[in-house]
N, C-alpha and C positions, 0 to 999 in steps of 0.2 A: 314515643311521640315527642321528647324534649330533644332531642335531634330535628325534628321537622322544623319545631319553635323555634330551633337556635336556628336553621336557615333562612326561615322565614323575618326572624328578627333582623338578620344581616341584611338580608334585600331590601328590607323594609330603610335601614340606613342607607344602602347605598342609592335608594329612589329619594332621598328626604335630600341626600349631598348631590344629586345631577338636578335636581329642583334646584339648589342653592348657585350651579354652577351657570343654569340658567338664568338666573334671576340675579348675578351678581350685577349685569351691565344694564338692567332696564331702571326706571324710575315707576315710583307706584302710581296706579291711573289716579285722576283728578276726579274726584266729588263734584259733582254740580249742583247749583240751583235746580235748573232744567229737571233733570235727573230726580232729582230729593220730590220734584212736585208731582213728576210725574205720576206716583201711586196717589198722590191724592186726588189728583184732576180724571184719572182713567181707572184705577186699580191694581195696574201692572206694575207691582214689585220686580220682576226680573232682573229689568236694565240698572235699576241703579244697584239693587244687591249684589250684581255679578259685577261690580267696578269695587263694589266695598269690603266685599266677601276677597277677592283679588289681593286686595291691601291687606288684608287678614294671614292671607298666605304667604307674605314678604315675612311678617311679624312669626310665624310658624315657624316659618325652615329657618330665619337665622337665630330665632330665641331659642328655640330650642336643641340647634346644632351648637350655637356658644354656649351654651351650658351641661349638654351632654357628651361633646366632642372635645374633651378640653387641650389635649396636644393640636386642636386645629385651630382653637378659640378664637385666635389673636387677627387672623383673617378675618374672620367671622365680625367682629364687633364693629368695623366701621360701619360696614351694612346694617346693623343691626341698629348702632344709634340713630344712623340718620332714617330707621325705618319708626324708630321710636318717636323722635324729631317730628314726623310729618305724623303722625300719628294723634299724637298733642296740637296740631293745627287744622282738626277736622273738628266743624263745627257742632256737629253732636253724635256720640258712640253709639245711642239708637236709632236701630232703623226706622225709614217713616212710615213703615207698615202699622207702629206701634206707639207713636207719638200724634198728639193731636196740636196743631200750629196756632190752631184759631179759641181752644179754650185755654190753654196751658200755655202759660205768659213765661213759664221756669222748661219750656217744652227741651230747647239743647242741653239739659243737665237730667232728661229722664233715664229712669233706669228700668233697661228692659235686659233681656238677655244677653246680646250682645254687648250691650256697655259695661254691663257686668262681668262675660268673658273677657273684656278688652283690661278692664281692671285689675284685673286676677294675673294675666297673663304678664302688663306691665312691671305688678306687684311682684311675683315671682322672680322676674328675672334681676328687679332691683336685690333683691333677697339674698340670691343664689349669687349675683356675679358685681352687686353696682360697685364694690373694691375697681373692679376694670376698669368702671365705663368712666364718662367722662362726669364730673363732679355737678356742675351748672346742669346739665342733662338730667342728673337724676333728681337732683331740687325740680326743676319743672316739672317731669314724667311723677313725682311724689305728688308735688302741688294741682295735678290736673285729677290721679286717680283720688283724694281725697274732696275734692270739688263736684268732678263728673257723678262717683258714685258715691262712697261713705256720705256727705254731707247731705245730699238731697232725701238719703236713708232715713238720715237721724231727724230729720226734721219732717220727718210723715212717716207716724204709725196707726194701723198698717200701712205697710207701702203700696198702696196699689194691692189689686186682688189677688194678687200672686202671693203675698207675703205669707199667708197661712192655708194658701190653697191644695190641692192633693194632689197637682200635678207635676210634671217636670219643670216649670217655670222655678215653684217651690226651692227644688233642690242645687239646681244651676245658678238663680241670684243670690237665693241665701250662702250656698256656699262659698261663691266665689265672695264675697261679703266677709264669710265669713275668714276664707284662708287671705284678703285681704288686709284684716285685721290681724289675724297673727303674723305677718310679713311685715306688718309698715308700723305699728304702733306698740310695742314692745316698751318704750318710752313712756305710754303712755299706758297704764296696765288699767284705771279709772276706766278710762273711756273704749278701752280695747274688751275688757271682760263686759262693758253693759252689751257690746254689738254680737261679743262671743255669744252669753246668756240668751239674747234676744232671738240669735239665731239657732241655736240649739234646739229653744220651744220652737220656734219656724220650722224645722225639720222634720218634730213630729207628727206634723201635719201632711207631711210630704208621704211618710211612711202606711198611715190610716188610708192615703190614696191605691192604694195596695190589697189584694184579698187577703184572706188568714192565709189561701195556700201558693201566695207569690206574687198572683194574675198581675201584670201591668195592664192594663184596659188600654191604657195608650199602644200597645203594640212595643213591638223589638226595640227600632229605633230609640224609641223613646223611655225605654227600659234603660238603654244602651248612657243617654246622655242625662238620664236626673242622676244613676245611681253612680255615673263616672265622678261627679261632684260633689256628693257627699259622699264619699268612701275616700276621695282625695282631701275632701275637708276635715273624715274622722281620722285619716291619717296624721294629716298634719297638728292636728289634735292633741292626739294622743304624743306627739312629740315632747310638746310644751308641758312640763311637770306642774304649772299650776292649774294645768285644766283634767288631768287624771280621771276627778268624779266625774265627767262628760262625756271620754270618750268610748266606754263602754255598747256595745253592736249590740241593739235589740234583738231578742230571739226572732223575732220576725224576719229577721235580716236572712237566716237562714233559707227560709223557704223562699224570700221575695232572690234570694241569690241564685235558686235552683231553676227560676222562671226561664233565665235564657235557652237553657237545654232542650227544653221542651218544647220548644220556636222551630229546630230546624229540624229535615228528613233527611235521611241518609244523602240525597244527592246534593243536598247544599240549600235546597228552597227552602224558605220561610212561610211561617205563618204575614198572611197578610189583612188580617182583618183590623177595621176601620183605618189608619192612614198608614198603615202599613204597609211593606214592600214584598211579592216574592220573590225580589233578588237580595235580600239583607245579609249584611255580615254582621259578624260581632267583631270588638276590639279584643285583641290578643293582650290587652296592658289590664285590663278590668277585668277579663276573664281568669288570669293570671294570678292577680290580686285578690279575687274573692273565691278559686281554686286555694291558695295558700291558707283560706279563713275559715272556709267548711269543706269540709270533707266527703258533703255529697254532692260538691260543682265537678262537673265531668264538662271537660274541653273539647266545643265542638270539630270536625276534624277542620285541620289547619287550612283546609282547601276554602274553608268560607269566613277564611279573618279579612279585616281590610285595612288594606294599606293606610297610611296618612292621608292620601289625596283622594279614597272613596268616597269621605265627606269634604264636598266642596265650599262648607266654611271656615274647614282647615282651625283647628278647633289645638292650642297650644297645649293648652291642661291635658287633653288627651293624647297628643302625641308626645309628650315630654312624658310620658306614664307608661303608655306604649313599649317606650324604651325601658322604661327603669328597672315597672315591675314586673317586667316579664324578664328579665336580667336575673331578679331575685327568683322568680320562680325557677328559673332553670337551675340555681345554684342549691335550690331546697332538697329536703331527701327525696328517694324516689318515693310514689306512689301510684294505687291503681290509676289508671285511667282509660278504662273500657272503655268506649262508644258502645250504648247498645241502639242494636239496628233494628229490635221490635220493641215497640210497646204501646201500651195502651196509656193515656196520660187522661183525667179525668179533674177538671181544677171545679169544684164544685163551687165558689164562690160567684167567679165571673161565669158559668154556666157554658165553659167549653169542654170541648171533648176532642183528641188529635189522637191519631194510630197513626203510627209510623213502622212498616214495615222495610223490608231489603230492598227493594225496588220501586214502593207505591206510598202512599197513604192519602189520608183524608183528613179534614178538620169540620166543627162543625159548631155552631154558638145558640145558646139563646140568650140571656141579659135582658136589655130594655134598651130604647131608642132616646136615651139622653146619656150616653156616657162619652167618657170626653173623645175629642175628636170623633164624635160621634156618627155611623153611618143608618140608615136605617135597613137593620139586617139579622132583626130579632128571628131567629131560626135558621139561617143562613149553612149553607155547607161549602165546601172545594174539595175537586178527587185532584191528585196529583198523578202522575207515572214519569217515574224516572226523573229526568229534569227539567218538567213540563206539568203544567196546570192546563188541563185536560178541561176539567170544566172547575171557572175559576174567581175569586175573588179580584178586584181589579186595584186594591187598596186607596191611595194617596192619590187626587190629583195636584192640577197647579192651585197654588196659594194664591189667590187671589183677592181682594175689598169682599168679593160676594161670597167665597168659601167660609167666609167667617161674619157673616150677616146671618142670624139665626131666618131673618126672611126671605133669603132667597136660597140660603145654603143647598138646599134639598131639591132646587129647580139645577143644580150642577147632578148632571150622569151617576157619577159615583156613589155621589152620598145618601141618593136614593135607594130604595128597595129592587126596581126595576134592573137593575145593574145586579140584583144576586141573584143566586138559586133560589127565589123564590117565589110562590102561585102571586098572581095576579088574580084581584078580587073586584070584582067589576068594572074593570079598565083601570084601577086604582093598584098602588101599591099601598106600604106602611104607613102610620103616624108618627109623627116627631114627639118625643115625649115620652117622660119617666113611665108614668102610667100605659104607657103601650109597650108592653112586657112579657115575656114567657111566665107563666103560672105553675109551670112545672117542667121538672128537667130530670131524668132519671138516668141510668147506665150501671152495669155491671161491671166496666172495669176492663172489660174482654173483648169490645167495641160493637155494644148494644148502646143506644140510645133513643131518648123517646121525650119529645116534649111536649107541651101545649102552648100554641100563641097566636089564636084566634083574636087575642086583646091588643095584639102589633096591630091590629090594619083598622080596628073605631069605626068600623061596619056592623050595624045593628044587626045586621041581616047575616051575618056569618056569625052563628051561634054555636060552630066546634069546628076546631084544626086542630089535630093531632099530627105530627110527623113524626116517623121513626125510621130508623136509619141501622144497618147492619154491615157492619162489615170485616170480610172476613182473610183474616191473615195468609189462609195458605192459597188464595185464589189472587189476591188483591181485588175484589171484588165487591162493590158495595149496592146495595138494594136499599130503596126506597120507598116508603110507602106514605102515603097521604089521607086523611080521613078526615073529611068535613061534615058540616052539619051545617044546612043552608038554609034561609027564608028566601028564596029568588036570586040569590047570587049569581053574574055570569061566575066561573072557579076557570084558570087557564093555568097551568103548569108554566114555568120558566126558567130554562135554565143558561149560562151566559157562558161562551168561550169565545177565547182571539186564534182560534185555531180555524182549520178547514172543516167543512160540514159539508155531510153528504146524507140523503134521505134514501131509505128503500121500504117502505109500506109502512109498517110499525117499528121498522131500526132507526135507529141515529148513527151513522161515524162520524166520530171527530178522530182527526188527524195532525198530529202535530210532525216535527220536522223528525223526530225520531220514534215516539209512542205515542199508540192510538189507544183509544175503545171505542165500545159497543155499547150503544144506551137500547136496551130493549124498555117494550113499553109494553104492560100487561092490559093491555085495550084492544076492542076492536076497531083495527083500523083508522087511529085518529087524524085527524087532520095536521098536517106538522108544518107549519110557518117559521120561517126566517125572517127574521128584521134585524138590519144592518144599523148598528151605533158609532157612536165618536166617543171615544174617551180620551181628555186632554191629563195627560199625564204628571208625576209633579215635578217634571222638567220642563214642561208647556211644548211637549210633543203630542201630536195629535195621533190618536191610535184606532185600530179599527177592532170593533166588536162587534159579535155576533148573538141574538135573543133568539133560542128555542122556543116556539110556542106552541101549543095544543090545548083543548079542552076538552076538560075534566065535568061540567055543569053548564050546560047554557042560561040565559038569562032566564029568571022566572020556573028556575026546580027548584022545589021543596023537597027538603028531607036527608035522607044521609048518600054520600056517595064518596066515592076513593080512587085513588093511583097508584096502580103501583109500577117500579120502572126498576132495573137492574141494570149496572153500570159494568162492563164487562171490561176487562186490560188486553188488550188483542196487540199479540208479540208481533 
């Protein structure tokens, strides 16, 4: 495999130097008023993030080619300052998704994520190359990142709810914060160790966000971007000899390292539950680096790394890492690194369950309907086949004012229940809310599972849901079964695909562009409905979906009654 990586790494530069080749003769787009207001007057972030996220990408490919290309360097730096230059004359590093104009009087010196990347990134390159650059340049580019972010730090603890939060916000400002401070204040060891200190306990709050056995709730991505900046922060850490006691990896680091593997299926697809992707990659520089650290990170195949330009916020800490530690990796001893193509993964904490076989697999959840990024999709499943989500999770849409209104959030497609594999209970789906929860979650290990979560949908009247789910390795075939227990409930089966659908009495085909199945339904004869949906995507592309429907209970039955349906892989 460290043949694939080392081709893979090459391409990976020579796409990072035809971006720079591109990008030598343009000027970086302009920031507007217009622009900045627009997400507050409408909600739509797009427009002005894709001008600024843009500017972001100048500061990528030349920061990080002048510092890892060093026979090219010398070309590299004039673009480079004057991308630094404009950089320093942009009235605030956070987006306006995330800053508020009309309470916060200090609103251009907030630190949110990106001002925080923008910090880090500046900081680093003064670090690694300001000998080069030009002198007066780095006085200012020092003077803004000590202003923009360190400064408005120190003067609010916590900072905002992110500072000791369990999410990737956590580990992304704290650490760029933190690698920050060991780059720029070395001078000043007083004031450098309180932020180090500060943010170290920051950290472990970041980590508690985590199961005992890995689970990121947030999903890949965001697996992908907390733990790239703290692993970059304990690195650089561990550099500095008077921080030694700090930079020691929790044993937890272990299992939350093992989390990524267990994401993808042989053909490349991802788990996409809550804002997740099924088209996700991992970085080849993270995996790299915490392959080198435990022993049981196995590296997914190289067919599903991504390039620099996968993530379109072009993200410098990450691709400058990209390169380096996957450089070290290759140069390390040999060691195994099997892919295995079956298995049964069972993370009891976050209450999933994935089988990933040669050709197929399935995932399946219960939890609760408050966990971050939240969808409501307490029992939820996806069957895959081949390179295709058959019947599917739809993960992430577009980011938008109301995706992140706890009031309206759940009136967007996605983040509702209706949008998964799951029954429909009086024309209603789930509840929003910790307490609307699986109460039980079982499995063998050998992809039986079985839970309870009557308590997802805060219907009086639905007094038992059991679903159980089987599925089996040498068929690829998964069976389902459903068992309610009703006071009048209408009960209707749901299940959602972007594929083609075809009805034949009590069959289902779906059809994708290369594998299909077969949904048999152990009923007589049900009724089987199609309703056609929209899912706005989280590119703000509009996409079509399709809601299986039939019932299971009409309105006003008592008592107990069940489904069972079998999902068949038809070659």
């Amino acid at each position: 495999m460290k043949s694939e990586i080392r081709e893979f790494k090459e391409e990976y530069l020579i796409r990072l130097k035809n971006d720079a080749k591109e990008l030598f003769d343009k000027n970086l787009p302009v920031l507007t008023e217009e622009k900045f207001s627009l997400t507050e007057r409408t909600g739509n972030r797009i427009i002005y993030e894709k001008d600024y996220f843009e500017r972001r990408r100048f500061l990528c490919v030349f920061g990080v080619l002048a510092i890892y290309d060093s026979e090219s360097r010398k070309e590299y730096i004039d673009r480079l300052e004057y991308v630094m230059s404009e950089i320093c004359k942009e009235r605030c590093w956070a987006l306006p998704a995330h800053v508020d104009r009309f309470k916060d009087k200090n609103w251009e010196r907030y630190v949110d994520l990106f001002a925080s990347e923008t910090g880090e990134a500046l900081a680093e390159i003064i670090y690694r190359i300001g000998d080069e650059l030009d002198a007066d340049l780095v006085g200012k580019v020092r003077d803004n990142i000590l202003k923009r972010v360190i400064e408005p730090y120190e003067e609010r603890k916590p900072y905002d709810g992110w500072e000791q939060s369990e999410m990737n916000w956590n580990a992304v400002c704290n650490g760029s914060i933190g690698l920050i401070s060991l780059y720029l204040l070395e001078s000043d060891k007083t004031r450098q160790r309180a932020l180090v200190n500060r943010v170290c306990d920051n950290l472990g709050y970041f980590l508690e966000g985590f199961g005992d056995d890995g689970t990121c709730y947030e999903g890949l991505s965001y697996f992908t971007y907390g733990m790239y900046f703290y692993m970059a922060f304990m690195e650089q850490l561990g550099k500095n000899g008077d921080y030694k006691n700090l930079c020691t990896l929790p044993q937890k680091c272990e299992a939350v390292a093992e989390f990524q593997q267990k994401c993808f299926f042989n053909s490349g697809l991802t788990l996409s539950f809550s804002d997740g992707s099924e088209n996700d990659r991992y970085r080849i520089g993270l995996t790299s680096g915490l392959a080198m650290r435990f022993h049981g990170v196995t590296i997914p195949p190289v067919s599903s790394a991504a390039h620099y330009d996968f993530d379109k916020c072009y993200r410098f800490l990450m691709t400058l890492r990209d390169l380096e530690w996957t450089d070290e990796y290759i140069k390390t001893d040999n060691r195994s690194e099997d892919v295995l193509v079956r298995n049964c993964y069972v993370l009891k904490n976050s209450q999933w369950g994935i089988c990933i076989s040669q050709d197929a697999g399935m995932a399946c959840k219960g939890g609760n309907n408050d966990e971050p990024h939240n969808h409501n999709d307490v029992g939820s499943f996806f069957y895959v086949a081949g390179d295709e989500f058959l019947l599917t999770d739809l993960g992430a849409g577009e980011y938008t004012k109301e995706y992140f209104d706890d009031t309206l959030r759940y009136g967007v497609f996605c983040n509702n229940s209706l949008s998964h594999n799951l029954p429909v209970i009086d024309g209603s789906g789930q509840m929003a809310g910790k307490q609307y929860a699986c109460d039980k979650f079982e499995s063998d290990g050998e992809g039986f599972f079985k839970y309870s979560i009557k308590n997802a949908y805060g219907n009086w009247n639905l007094t038992g849901f059991e679903r159980e789910l089987i599925y089996d390795f040498d068929t690829d075939n998964l069976t389902v079964r459903d068992e309610f227990v009703s006071s009048g409930c209408l009960i209707e089966e749901n299940l959602v695909t972007q594929q083609d659908v075809t009805i034949k009495e009590d069959e289902i085909f779906i059809k994708g562009k290369k594998h299909s199945c077969r949904i048999i339904i152990d009923a007589l004869s049900p009724e089987i409905r199609i309703l056609d949906e929209v899912h706005v995507d989280h590119e703000g592309n509009a996409e079509a979906v399709k809601r299986i429907i039939w019932t299971v209970a009409p309105k006003g039955y008592c008592g107990k009654c069940s489904c069972k349906f079998k999902i068949e892989k038809v070659e």
